[in-house]
VEXNU-553443 format. One record per residue (C-alpha): residue number from 1; residue in three letters; y, z, x. Coordinates in Angstrom, 2 decimals, always signed. Each point is the difference from the previous one (the first is absolute). Layout:
   resi   resn     north        up      east
    NUM    Ala         Y         Z         X
...
END
This chain:
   resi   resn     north        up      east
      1    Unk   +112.72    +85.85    +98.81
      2    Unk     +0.25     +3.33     +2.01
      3    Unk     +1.77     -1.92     +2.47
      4    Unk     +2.16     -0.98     -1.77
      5    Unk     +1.35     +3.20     -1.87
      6    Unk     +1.09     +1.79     +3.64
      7    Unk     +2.26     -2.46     +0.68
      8    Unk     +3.33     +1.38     -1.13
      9    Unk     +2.80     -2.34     +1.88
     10    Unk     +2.05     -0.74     -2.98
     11    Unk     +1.00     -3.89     +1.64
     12    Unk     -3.58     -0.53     -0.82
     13    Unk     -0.30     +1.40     -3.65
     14    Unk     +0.01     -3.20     -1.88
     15    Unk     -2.76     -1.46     +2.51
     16    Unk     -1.91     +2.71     -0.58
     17    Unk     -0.26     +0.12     -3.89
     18    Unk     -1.17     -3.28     -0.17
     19    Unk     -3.01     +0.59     +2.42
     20    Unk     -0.90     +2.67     -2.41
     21    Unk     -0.03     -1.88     -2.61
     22    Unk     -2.21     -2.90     +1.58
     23    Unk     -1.97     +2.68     +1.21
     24    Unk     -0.73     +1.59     -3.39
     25    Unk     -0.08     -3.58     -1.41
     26    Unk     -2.96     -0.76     +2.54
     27    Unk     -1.39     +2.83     -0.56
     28    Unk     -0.38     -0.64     -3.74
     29    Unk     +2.54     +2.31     -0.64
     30    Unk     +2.07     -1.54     -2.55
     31    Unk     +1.13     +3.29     -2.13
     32    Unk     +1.26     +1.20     +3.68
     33    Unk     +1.75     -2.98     +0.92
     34    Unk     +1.61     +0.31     -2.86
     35    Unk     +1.19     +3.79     +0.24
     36    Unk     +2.23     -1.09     +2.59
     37    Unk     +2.34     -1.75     -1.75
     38    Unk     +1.57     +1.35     -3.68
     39    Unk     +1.38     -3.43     -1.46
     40    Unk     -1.83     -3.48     -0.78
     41    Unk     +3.05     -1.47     +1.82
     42    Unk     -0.79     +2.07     +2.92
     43    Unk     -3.39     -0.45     -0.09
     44    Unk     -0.11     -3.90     -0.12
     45    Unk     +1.97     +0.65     +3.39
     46    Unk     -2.92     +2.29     +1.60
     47    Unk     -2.58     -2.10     -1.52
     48    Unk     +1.97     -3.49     +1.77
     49    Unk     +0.21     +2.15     +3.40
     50    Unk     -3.74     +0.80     -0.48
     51    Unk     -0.90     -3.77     -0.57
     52    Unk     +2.27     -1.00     +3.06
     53    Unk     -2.33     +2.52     +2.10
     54    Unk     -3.50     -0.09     -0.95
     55    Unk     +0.71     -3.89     -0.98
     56    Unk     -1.31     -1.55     -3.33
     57    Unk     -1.97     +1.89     -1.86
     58    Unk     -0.35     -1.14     -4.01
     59    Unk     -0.26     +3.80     -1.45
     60    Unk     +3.38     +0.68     +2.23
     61    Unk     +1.36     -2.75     -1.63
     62    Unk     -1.13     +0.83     -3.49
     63    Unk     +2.08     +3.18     +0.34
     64    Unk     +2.86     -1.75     +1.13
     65    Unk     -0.02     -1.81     -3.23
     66    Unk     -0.75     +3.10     -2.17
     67    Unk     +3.31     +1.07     +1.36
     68    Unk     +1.58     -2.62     -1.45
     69    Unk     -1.68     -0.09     -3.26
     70    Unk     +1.16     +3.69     -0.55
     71    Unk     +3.39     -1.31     +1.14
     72    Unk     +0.04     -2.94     -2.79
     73    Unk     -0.11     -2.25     +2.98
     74    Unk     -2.25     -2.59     -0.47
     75    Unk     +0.44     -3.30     +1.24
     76    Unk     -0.10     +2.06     +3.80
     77    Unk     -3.16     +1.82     -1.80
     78    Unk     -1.38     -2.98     -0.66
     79    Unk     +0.63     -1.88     +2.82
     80    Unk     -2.04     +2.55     +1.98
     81    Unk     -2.95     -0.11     -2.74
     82    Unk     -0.03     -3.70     +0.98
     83    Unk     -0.86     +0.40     +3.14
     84    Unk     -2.89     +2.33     -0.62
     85    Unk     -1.38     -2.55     -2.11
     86    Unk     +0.65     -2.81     +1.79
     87    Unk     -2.12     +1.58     +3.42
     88    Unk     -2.50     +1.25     -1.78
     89    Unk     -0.86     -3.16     -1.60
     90    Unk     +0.50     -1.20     +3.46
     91    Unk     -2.02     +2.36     +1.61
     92    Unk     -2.80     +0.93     -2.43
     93    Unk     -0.68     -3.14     -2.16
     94    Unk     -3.73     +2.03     -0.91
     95    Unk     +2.73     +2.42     -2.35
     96    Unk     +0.17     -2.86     -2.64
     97    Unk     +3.79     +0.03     -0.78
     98    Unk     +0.97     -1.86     -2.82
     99    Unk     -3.26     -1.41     -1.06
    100    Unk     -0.36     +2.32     -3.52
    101    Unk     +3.03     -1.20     -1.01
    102    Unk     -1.15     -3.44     +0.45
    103    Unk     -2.86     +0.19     -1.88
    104    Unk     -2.44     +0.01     +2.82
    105    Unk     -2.63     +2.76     -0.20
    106    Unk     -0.58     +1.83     +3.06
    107    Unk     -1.75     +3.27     +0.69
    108    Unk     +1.44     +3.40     +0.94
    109    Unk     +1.08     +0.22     +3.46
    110    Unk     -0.39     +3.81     -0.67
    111    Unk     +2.36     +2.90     +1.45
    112    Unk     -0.98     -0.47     +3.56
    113    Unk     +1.98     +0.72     +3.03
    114    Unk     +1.20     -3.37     +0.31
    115    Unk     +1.71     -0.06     -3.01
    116    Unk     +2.09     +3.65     -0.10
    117    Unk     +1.19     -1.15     +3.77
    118    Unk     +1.67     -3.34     -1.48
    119    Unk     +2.15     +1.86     -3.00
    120    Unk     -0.78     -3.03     -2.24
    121    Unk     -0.79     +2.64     -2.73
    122    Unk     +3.35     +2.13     +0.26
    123    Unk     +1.36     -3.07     +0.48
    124    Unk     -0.68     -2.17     -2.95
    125    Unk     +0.44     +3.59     -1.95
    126    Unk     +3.21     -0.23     +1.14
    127    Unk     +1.03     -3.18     -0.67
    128    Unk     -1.49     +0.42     -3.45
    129    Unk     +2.42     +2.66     -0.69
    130    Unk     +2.84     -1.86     +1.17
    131    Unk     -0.69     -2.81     -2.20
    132    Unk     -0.14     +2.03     -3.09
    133    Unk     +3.03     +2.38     +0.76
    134    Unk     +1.75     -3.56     +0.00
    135    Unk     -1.78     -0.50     -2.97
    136    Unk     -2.07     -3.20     +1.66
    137    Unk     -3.16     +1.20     -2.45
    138    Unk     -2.56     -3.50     +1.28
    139    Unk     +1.27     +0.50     +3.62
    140    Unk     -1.12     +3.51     -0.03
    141    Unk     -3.22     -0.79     -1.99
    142    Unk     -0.38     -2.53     +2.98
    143    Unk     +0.22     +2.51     +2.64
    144    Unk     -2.27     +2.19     -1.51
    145    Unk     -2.75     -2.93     +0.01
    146    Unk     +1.06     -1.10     +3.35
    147    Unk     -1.33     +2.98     +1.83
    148    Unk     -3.11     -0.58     +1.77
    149    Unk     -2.67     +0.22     -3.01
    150    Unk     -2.15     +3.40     -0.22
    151    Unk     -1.96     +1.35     -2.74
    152    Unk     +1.54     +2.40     -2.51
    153    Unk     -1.91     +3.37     +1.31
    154    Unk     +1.55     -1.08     +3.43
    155    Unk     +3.62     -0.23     -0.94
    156    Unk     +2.54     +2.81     +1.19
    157    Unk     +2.26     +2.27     -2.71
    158    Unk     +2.90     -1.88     +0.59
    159    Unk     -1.25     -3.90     -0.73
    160    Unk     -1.73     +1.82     -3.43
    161    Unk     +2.71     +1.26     -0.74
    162    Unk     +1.95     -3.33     +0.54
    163    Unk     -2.39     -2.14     -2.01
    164    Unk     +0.21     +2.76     -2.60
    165    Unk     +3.78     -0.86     -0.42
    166    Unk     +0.29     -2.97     +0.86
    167    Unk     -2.72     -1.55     -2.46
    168    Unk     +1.07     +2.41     -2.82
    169    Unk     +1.13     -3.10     -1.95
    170    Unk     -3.23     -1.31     -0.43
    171    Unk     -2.62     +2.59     +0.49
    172    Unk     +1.57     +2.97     -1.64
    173    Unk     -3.33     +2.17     -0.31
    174    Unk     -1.33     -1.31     +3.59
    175    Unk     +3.59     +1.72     +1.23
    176    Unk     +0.15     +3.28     -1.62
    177    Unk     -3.86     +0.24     +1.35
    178    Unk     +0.94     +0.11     +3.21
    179    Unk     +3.51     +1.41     -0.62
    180    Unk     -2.40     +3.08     -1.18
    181    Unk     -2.36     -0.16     +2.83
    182    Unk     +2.83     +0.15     +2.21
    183    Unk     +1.31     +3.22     -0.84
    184    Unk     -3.50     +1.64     +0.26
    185    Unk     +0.19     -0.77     +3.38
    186    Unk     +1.63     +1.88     +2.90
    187    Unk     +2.11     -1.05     +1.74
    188    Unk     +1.23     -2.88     -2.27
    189    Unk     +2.75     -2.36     +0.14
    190    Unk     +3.60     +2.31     -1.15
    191    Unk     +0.83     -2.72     -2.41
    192    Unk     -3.22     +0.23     -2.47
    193    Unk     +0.81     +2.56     -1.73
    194    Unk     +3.49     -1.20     -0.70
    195    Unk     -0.90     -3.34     -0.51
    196    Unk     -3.00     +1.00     -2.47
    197    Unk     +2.09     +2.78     -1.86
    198    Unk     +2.64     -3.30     -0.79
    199    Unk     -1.99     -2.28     -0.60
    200    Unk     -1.88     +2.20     -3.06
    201    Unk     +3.19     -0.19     -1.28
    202    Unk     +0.67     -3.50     +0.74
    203    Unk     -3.09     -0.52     -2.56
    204    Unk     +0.73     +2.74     -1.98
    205    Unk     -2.76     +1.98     +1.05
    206    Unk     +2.09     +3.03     -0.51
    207    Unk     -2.55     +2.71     -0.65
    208    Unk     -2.20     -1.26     +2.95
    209    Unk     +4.01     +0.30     +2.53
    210    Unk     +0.05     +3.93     -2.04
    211    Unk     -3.94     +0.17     +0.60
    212    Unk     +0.29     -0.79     +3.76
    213    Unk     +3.23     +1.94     +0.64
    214    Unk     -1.80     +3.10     -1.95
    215    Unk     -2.82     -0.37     +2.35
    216    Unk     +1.39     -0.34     +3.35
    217    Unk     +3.00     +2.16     -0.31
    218    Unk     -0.20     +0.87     +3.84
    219    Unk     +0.76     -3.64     +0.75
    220    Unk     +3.45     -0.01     -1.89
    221    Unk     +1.42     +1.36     +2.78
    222    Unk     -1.06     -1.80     +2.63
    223    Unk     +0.12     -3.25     -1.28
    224    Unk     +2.93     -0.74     -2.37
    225    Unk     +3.44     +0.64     +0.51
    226    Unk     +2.17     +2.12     -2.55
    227    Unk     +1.38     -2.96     -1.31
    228    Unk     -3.50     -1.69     -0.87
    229    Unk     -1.81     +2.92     -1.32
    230    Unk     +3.10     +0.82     -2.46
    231    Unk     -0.54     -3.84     -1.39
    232    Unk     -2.85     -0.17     -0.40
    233    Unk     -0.18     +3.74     -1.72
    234    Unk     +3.08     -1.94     -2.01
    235    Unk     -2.27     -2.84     -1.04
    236    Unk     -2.96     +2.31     -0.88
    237    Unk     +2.06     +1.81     -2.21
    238    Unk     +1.57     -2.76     -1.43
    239    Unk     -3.50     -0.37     -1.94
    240    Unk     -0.11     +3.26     -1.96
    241    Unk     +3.51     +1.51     +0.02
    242    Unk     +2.60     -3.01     +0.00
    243    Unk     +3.21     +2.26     +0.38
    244    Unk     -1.17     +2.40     +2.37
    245    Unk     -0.86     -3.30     +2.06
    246    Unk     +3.62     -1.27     -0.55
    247    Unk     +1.69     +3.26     +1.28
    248    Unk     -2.44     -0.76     +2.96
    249    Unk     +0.88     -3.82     +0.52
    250    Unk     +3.74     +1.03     -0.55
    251    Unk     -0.18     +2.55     +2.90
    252    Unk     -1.93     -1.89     +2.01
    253    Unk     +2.69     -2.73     -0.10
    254    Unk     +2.76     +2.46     +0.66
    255    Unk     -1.44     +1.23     +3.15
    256    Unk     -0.69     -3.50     +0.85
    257    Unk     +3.53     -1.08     -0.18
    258    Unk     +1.52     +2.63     +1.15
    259    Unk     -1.83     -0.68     +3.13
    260    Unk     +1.39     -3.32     +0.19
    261    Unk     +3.06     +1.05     -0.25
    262    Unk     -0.27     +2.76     +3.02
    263    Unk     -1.67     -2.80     +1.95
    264    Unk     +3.14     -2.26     -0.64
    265    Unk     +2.33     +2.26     +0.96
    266    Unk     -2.30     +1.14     +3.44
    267    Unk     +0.51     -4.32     +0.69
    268    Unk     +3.38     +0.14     -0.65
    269    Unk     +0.96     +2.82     +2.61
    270    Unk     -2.71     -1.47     +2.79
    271    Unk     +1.99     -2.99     -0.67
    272    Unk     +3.46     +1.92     +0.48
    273    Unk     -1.71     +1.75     +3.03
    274    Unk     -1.33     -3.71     +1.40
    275    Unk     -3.10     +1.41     +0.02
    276    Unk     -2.39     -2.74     -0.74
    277    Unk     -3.44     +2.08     +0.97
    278    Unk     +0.79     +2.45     -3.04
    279    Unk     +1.48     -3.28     -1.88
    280    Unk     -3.34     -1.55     +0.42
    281    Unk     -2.20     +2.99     -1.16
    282    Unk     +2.00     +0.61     -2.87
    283    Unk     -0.02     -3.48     -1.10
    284    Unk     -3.81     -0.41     +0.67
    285    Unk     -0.14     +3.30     -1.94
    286    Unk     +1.74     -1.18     -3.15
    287    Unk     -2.04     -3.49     -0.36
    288    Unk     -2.87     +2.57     +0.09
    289    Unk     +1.07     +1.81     -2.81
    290    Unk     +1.43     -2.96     -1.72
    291    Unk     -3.71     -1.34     +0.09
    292    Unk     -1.58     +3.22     -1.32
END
């Protein structure tokens, strides 16, 4: 890596970036590899150059995908998630793919070495979130089952905090539970306390949303956007004062189309400009909001 970083020749600038990254990625680095590029579009690029160097390796590959998830991409995200699978069932047939789903009980293959170097955990996580963003509920039950069996002291934050959600249907207490015992961890997955704080209110567990928002004030912050923590202060509300929750509701939507209409007018000129980079972003940006 030191090598690397006294080379200066500028013809060779683009070479050199993605050894870096490879490097880092080799070196288990993957917060570094990352700091070298700023955008998920840019990044799937490093992340390709990096697989096209060090040659296949699944946890590159996983990232490659993530990169695509975060840009709504997914048949190219889940393309790549198909090929972890596919080798590591390939490759390490002890893992037990599949066979919970099918009814077949198997023991824990545990959290050994074997498994974190496939990605078949990220993986299916992955492809479990896919499948519910489009709203697939069974397929991303599926995934979630798919993943090679272990027992539930062994299981990482982020496929608790999967099951949590994606089960909440049917095992409403089981998912709170661990929605709960989530957020008394650190780190935990971002989304929990979003996704717990909503889905209070989705029950209308109202004073346990006010009870946890009371209680972990210094989360607010950090993990809900302006726009989240105003409705769901909004809903709250609602439940004891009904017009000071209007006013709220009726700001709230004011700001929200108001910001439609900026974003309209910011495609409008890119489109004037023929600037399709800033027509993408600011179309990608309004579905977002749209979808809020």
């Amino acid at each position: 890596m030191k090598v690397t970083h006294q080379i200066e020749a500028p013809e060779y600038a683009g070479s050199i970036t993605k050894l870096q990254a490879a490097i880092k990625y080799g070196e288990e680095d993957l917060p570094g590899a990352k700091s070298l590029e700023g955008r998920y579009e840019e990044a799937c690029q490093k992340f390709t150059s990096a697989l096209q160097v060090a040659g296949y390796q699944p946890h590159l590959s996983y990232n490659i995908a993530l990169c695509h998830y975060r840009l709504k991409q997914y048949a190219p995200a889940l393309k790549h998630i198909a090929d972890i699978i596919e080798r590591g069932i390939r490759e390490h047939p002890e893992l037990s793919v599949g066979m919970t789903t099918e009814g077949i009980e198997v023991r824990s293959v545990g959290n050994t070495l074997t498994l974190h170097e496939t990605a078949l955990i990220e993986a299916f996580n992955l492809k479990a979130a896919i499948e519910y963003q489009l709203k697939n509920y069974e397929a991303a039950r599926e995934a979630l089952t798919d993943m090679p069996p272990r027992s539930e002291e062994e299981l990482d934050a982020v496929t608790l905090h999967n099951q949590a959600l994606m089960n909440m249907e049917t095992k409403p207490t089981e998912g709170f539970e661990k929605m709960q015992f989530l957020l008394g961890q650190n780190p935990f997955p971002p989304e929990t306390f979003g996704n717990l704080l909503l889905l209070y209110c989705k029950y209308e567990y109202y004073h346990l949303a006010a009870d946890v928002l009371a209680e972990n004030a210094h989360l607010t912050y950090k993990y809900l956007t302006p726009h989240l923590f105003d409705f769901l202060d909004a809903l709250i509300t609602q439940q004891t004062a009904a017009s000071e929750a209007y006013r709220k509701f009726d700001e709230l939507g004011s700001r929200h189309i108001e910001l439609l209409r900026k974003l309209t007018k910011v495609v409008q000129e890119a489109r004037q400009n023929h600037d399709d980079d800033q027509v993408k972003t600011a179309v990608n940006e309004y579905e977002e909001i749209l979808e809020r």
